[in-house]
C-alpha positions in Angstrom: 109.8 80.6 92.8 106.7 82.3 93.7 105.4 84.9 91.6 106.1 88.3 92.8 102.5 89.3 91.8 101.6 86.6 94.9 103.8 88.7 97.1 101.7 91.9 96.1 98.6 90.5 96.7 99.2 89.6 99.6 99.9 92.5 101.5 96.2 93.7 102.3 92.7 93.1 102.3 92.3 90.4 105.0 90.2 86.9 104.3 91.0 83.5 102.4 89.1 85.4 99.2 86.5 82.5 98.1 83.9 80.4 100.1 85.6 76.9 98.1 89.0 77.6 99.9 86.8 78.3 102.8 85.0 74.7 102.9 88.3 73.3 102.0 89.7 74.5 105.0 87.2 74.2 107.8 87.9 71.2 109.7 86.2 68.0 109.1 84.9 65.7 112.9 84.4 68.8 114.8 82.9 68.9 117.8 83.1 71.9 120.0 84.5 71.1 123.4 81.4 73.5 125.1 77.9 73.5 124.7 76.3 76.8 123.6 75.9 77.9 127.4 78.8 76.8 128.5 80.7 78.8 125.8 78.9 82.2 127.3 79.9 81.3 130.7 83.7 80.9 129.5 83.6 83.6 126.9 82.8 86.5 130.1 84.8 84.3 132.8 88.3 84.8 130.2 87.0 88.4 129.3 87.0 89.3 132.9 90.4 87.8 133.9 91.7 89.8 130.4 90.7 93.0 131.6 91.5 92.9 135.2 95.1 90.9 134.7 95.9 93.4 131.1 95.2 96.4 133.6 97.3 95.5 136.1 100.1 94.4 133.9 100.2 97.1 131.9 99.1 100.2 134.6 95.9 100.5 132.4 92.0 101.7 133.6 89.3 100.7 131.8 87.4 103.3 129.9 84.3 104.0 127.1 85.4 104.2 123.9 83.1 106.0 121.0 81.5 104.0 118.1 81.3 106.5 115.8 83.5 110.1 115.0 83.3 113.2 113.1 84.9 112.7 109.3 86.4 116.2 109.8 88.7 115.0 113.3 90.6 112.6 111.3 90.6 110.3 114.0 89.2 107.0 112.3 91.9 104.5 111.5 92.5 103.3 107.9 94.2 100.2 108.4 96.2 100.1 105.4 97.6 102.6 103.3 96.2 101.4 99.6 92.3 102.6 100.2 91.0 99.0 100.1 89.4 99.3 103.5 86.8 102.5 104.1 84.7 102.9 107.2 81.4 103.4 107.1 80.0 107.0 106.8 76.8 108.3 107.2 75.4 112.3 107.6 73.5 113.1 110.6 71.1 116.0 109.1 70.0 117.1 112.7 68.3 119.8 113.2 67.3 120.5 109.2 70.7 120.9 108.6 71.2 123.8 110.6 74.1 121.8 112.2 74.8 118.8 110.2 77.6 116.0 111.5 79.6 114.0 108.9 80.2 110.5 110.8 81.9 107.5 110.3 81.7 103.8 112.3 85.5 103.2 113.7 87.4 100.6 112.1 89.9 101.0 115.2 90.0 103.5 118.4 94.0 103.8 117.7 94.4 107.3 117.3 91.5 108.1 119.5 93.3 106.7 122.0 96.1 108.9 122.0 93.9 111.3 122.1 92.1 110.3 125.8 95.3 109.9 127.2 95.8 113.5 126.7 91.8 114.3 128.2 92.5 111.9 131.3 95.4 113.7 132.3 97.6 110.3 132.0 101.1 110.5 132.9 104.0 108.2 131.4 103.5 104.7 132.9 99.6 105.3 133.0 97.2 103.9 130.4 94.0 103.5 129.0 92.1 100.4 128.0 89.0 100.0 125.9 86.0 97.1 125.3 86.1 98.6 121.7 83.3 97.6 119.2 84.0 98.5 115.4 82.6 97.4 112.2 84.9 97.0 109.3 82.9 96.8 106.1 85.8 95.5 103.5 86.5 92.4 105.2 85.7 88.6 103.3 84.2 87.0 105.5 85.6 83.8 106.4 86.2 80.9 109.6 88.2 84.1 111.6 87.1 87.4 109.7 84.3 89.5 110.6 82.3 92.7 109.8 82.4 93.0 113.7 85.1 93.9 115.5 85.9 93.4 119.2 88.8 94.3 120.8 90.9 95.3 124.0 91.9 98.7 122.7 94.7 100.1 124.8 96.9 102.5 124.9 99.9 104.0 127.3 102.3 107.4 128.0 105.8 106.8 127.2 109.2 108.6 127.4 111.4 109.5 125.0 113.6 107.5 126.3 111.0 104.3 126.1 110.6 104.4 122.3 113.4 101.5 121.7 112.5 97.9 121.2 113.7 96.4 124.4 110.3 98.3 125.8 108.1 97.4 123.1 109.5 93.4 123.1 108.8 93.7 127.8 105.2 95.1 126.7 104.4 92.1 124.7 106.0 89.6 127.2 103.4 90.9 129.5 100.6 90.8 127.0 101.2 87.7 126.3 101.6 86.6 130.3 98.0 87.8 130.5 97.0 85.6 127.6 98.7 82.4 128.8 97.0 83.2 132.3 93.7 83.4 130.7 94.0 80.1 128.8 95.1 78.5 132.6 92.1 80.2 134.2 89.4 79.1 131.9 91.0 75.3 131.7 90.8 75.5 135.2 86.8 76.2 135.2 86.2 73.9 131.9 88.6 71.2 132.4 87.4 69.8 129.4 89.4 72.3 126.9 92.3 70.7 128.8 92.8 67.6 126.2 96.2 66.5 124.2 94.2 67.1 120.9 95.3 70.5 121.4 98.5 72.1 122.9 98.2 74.9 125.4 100.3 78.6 124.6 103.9 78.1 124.7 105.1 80.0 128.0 107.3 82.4 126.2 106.5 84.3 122.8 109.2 84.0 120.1 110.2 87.4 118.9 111.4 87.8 115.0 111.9 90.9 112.6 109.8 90.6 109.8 113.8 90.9 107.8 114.8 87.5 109.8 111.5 85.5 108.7 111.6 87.2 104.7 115.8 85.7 105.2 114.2 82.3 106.2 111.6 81.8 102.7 112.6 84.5 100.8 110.3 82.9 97.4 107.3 82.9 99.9 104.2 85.7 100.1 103.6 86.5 103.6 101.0 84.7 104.6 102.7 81.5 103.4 106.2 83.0 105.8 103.9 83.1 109.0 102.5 79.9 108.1 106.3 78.5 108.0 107.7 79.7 111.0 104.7 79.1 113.1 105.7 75.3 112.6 108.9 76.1 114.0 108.1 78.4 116.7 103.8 78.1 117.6 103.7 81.2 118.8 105.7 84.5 117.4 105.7 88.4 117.5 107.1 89.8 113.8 108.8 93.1 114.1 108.9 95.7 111.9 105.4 95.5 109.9 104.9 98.2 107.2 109.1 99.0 105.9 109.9 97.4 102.8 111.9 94.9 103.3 114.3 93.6 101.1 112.2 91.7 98.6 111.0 95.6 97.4 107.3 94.8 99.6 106.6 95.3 103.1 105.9 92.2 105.5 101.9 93.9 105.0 100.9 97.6 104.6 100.4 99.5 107.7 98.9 102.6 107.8 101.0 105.7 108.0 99.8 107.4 111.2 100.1 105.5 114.4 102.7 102.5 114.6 106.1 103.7 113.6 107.4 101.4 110.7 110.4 103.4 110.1 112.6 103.7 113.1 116.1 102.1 112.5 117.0 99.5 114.6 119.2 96.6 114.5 118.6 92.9 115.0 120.0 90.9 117.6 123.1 89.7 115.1 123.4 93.0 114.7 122.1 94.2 111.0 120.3 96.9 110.2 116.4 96.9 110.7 113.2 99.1 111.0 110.3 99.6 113.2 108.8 99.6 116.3 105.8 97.6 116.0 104.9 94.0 115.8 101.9 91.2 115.7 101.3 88.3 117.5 100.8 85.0 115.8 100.1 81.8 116.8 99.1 78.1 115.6 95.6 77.9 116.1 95.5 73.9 116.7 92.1 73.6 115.8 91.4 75.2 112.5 95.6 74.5 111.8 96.1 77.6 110.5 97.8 81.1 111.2 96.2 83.0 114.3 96.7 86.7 114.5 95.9 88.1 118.3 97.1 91.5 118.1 98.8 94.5 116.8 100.6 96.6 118.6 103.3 99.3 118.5 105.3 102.6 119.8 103.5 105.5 118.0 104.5 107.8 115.4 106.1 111.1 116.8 106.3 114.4 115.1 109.7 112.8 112.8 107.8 109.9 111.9 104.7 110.8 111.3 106.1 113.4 108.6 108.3 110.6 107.2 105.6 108.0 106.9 103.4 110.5 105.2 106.1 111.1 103.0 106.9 107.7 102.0 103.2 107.0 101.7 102.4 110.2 99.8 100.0 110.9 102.1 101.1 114.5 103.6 97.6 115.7 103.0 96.6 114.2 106.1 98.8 117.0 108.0 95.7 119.1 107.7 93.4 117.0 109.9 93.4 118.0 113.9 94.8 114.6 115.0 98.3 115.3 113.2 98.7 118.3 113.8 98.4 117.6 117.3 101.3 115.6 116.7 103.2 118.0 114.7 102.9 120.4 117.6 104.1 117.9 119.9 100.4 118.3 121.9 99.7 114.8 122.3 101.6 112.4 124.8 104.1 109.6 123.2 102.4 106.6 123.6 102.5 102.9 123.0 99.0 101.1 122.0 98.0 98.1 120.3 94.4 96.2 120.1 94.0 92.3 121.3 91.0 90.7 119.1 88.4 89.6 121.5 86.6 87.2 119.5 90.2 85.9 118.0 91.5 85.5 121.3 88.1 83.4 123.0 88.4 81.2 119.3 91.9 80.2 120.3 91.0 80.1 124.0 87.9 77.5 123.9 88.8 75.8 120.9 86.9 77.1 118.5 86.4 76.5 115.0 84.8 79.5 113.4 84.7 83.1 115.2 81.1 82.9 114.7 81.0 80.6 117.7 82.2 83.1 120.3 80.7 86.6 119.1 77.6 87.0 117.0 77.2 88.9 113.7 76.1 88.5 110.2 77.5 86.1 108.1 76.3 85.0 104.2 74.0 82.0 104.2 76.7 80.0 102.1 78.9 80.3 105.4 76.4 79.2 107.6 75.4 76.4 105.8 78.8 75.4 105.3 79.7 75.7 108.7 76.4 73.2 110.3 77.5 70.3 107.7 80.9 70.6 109.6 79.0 70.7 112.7 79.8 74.2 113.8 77.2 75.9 114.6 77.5 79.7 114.6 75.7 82.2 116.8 73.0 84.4 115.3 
């Protein structure tokens, strides 16, 4: 039986948590399938067939998404609910303080998504997409953890009558039909990342409630649950991230104010379950390890926001603009979720470290770690 203390630790702050797991882990014989130019040349050919497929897909236009926001708008994502991951703030003194601005560096553009659909005038079906740049400070950084943060930040006008999970589960079957696609197209121009080392995407995603998978190891944390079913089924969207489930924790904390964790649903046997949100997973092949992708969800609406604040004591966030937008029923019901860029082009071209597809700062023990293992990351 595993230690319910393992269970708690587990359900926030991101990373392996020491650099002797780390060198543990890393693979030993690497060799990257691409030279250094070759990888740029892939890593924009598979961005451009991302953007242009995930638009069509999803009735999405690309748009420009802000790096940094005003404290006071509320609009910068937390991630979690527990406090362990704070963006970045910084005071811009301007003109001798005559008109000071309190900023912060996004984490995530989720809520300031929902907040463009509204200012581009998009109607249910229509959507937004975002080449979203963010810097999360609180990270360990590890083989597929960064301090920089890419990702296709989208988001999409819904009806009431769309907030169910038969529309959330036919939103991630066409995510993921864009990802497949992508791996295709870029195996296509580099046929050398075609190779029976390493098993291409599954056509079809597996889709499990984070209850179904707790029922499955119930003495397992939940890292060591994803790491179990994705030898069963290599690539998997859990549903229902942020309720507690019936061990007394949730699958992992969510933040209160954009995916709605408490919605009651039922599983396909029928039982009782909550939320309309989700992660993809895979089995990265490479590194042999759990792969996240993305996190998506239907958004909070005035019922559940207040209800998530509740559970999470957090109702002093109805003050900020943002939620009271939502209280008042001002902004659109949406459905969003972010893609990791540099997660997705590590899985894609058979990388080893995330270092090798997107370049930003990383502790000399890493680096010098990674080169004896032959992986060289960008810099």
């Amino acid at each position: 039986m595993v230690l319910t203390a393992d269970k708690k630790a587990d359900l926030a702050g991101p990373g392996i948590g020491s650099y002797e797991e780390i060198e543990k882990i890393l693979p030993a014989g690497y060799s990257s399938l691409l030279d250094i130019r070759e990888t740029q040349k892939a890593i924009f050919a598979a961005k451009q067939y991302i953007e242009e497929n995930l638009c069509r897909e999803l009735h999405l236009m690309m748009v420009t998404v802000p790096l940094i926001v005003d404290v006071e708008s509320g609009v910068n994502d937390l991630l979690d609910r527990d406090g362990s991951r704070t963006p970045i703030q910084f005071h811009i003194s301007n003109d001798r303080e005559k008109h000071p601005i309190d900023a912060q560096v996004v984490q995530a553009a989720t809520k300031w998504k929902r907040v463009a659909l509204q200012r581009f005038g998009m109607r249910p079906g229509e959507g937004l997409c975002t080449d979203m740049r963010a810097v999360r400070k609180d990270y360990f950084l590890d083989h597929d953890h960064s301090a920089y943060v890419d990702q296709w930040d989208w988001e999409k006008v819904i009806t009431p009558a769309e907030r169910n999970l038969d529309f959330l589960k036919d939103t991630v079957s066409r995510i993921w039909k864009v990802l497949v696609g992508a791996e295709r197209h870029v195996q296509e121009l580099f046929p050398q990342l075609k190779t029976d080392r390493f098993p291409c995407l599954p056509e079809r995603l597996t889709f499990l409630h984070a209850e179904e998978i707790l029922e499955m190891y119930p003495d397992l944390p939940r890292k060591q649950r994803e790491t179990q079913v994705l030898q069963k089924y290599p690539a998997v969207f859990i549903i229902g991230i942020g309720w507690t489930l019936a061990d007394g924790y949730p699958h992992e904390m969510r933040a209160a104010d954009y995916d709605d964790w408490v919605t009651e649903t039922r599983s396909p046997d029928g039982k009782p379950t909550h939320g309309l949100n989700g992660d993809i997973l895979v089995w990265n092949p490479v590194t042999r390890r759990r792969h996240e992708l993305s996190s998506m969800g239907i958004r909070v609406n005035t019922k559940t926001l207040r209800r998530q604040l509740e559970l999470t004591r957090q109702l002093d966030f109805l003050q900020f603009p943002y939620h009271q937008s939502i209280i008042r029923n001002e902004l659109p019901l949406s459905i969003g979720g972010g893609i990791g860029q540099s997660r997705t082009l590590m899985l894609l071209l058979r990388k080893a470290h995330l270092g090798e597809v997107s370049v930003s700062v990383w502790p000399k023990i890493l680096k010098d770690m990674c080169a004896q293992k032959n992986i060289h990351v960008l810099e």
